[in-house]
C-alpha positions as a Markdown table, in Angstrom:
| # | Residue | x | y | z |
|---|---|---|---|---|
| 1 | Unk | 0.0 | 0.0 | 0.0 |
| 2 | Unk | 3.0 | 2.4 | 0.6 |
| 3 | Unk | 3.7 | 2.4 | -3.1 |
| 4 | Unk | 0.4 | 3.3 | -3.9 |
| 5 | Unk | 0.8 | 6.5 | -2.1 |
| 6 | Unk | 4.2 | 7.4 | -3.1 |
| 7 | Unk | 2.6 | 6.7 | -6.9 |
| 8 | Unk | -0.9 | 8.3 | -6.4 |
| 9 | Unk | 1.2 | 11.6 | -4.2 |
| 10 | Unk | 3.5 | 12.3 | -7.5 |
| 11 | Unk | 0.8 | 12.3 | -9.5 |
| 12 | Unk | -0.9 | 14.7 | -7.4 |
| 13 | Unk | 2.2 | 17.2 | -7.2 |
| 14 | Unk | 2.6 | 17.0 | -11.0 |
| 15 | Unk | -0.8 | 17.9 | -11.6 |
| 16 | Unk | -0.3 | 20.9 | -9.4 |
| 17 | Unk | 2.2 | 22.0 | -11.5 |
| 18 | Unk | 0.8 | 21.4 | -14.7 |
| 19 | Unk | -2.7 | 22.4 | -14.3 |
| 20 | Unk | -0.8 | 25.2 | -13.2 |
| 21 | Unk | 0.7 | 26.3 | -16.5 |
| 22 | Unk | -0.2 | 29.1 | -18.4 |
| 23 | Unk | -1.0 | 27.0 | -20.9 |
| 24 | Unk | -2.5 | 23.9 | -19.5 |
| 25 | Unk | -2.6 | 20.9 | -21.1 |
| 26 | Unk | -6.2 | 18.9 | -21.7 |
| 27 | Unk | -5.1 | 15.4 | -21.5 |
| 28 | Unk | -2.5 | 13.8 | -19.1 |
| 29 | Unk | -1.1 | 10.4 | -20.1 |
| 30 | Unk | 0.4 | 8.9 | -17.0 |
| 31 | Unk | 2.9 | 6.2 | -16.9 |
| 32 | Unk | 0.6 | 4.1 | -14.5 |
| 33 | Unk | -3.5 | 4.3 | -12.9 |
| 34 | Unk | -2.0 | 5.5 | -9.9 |
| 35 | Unk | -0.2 | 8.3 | -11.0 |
| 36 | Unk | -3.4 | 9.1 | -13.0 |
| 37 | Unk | -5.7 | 8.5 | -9.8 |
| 38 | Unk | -3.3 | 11.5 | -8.4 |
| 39 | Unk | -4.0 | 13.5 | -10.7 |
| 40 | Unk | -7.6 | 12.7 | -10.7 |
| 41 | Unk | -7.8 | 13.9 | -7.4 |
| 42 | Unk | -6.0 | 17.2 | -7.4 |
| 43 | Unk | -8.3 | 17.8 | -10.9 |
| 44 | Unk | -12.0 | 17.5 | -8.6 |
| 45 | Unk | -9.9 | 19.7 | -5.7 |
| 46 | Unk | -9.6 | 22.2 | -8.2 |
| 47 | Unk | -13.0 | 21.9 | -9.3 |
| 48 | Unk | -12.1 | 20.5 | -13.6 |
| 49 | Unk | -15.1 | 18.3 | -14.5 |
| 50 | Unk | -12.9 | 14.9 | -15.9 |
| 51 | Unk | -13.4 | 14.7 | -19.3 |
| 52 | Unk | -14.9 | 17.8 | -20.5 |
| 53 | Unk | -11.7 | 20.3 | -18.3 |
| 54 | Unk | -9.2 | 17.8 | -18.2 |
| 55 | Unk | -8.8 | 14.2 | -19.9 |
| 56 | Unk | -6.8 | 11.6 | -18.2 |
| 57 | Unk | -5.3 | 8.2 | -19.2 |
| 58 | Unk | -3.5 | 5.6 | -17.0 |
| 59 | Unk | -1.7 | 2.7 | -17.6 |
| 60 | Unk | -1.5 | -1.2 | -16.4 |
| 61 | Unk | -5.5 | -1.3 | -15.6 |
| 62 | Unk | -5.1 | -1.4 | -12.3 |
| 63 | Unk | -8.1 | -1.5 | -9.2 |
| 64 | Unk | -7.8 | 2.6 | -9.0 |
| 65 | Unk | -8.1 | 3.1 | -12.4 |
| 66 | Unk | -11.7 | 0.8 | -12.3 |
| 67 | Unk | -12.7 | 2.4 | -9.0 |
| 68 | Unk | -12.7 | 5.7 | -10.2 |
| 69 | Unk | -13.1 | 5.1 | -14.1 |
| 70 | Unk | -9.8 | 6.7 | -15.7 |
| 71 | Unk | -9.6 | 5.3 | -19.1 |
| 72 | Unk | -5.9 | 2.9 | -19.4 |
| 73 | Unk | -3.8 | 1.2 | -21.4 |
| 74 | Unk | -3.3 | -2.6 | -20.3 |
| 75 | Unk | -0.3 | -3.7 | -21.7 |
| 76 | Unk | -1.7 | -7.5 | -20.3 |
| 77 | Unk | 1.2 | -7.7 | -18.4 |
| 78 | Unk | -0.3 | -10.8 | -17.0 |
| 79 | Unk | -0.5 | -12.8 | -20.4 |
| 80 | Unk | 2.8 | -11.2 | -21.5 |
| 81 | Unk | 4.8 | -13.3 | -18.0 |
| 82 | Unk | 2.8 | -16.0 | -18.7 |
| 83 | Unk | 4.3 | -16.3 | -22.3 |
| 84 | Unk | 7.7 | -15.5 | -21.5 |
| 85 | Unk | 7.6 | -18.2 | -19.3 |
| 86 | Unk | 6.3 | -20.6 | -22.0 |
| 87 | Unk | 8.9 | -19.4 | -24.0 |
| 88 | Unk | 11.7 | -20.0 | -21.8 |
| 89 | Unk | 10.9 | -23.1 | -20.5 |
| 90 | Unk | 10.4 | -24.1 | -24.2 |
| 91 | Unk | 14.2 | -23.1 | -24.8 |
| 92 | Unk | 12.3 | -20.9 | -27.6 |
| 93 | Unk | 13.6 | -17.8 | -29.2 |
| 94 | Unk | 10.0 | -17.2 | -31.1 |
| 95 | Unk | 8.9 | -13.6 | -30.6 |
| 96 | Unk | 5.5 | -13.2 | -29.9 |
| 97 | Unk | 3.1 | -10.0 | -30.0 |
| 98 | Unk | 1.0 | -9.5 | -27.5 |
| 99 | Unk | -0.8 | -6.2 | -28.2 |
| 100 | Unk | -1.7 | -3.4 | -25.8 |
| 101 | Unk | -5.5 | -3.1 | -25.2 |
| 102 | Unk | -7.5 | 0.5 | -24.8 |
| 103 | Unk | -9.8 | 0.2 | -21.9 |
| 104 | Unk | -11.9 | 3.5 | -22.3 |
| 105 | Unk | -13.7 | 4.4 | -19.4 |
| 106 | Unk | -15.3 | 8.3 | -18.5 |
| 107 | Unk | -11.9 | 10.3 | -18.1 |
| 108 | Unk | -11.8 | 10.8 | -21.8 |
């Protein structure tokens, strides 16, 4: 749980500072749901209505991008160990695409 916080925090401090632009951006794509649920949160403290003031898009799917509905990017990490370990304990050197799937939820 500590990592969530250090995660969701710096996504809250980096949407202070660039919500705080003169020119502010209207989407922020995050390098993970936590970071984005950070952001999420300093967005409704400053009153933004999520999409129409300020779109947001995680990453990795995770439970805080379902609980509050931040559209991600799940890179099916979960499939993606699963085949690597296929792979290596088929002494294989096959590359395999697994490809990235949109989840689109309300923050877009």
């Amino acid at each position: 749980m500590k990592n969530f916080d250090i995660f969701k925090e710096k996504g809250y401090h980096a949407a202070e500072k660039l919500l705080d632009l003169k020119t502010r951006p209207p989407v922020i794509y995050t390098n993970g749901d936590e970071v984005a649920g950070g952001i999420f949160k300093y967005a409704l403290s400053r009153n933004y209505t999520i999409p129409d003031d300020l779109a947001i898009l995680g990453q990795e799917n995770q439970p805080i991008g379902t609980g509050l509905d931040i559209s991600t990017v799940d890179h099916q990490l979960i499939k993606v160990g699963e085949t690597a370990f296929d792979l290596a304990i088929a002494k294989s050197r096959e590359k395999v695409k697994i490809p990235y799937v949109l989840i689109q939820r309300s923050s877009v």
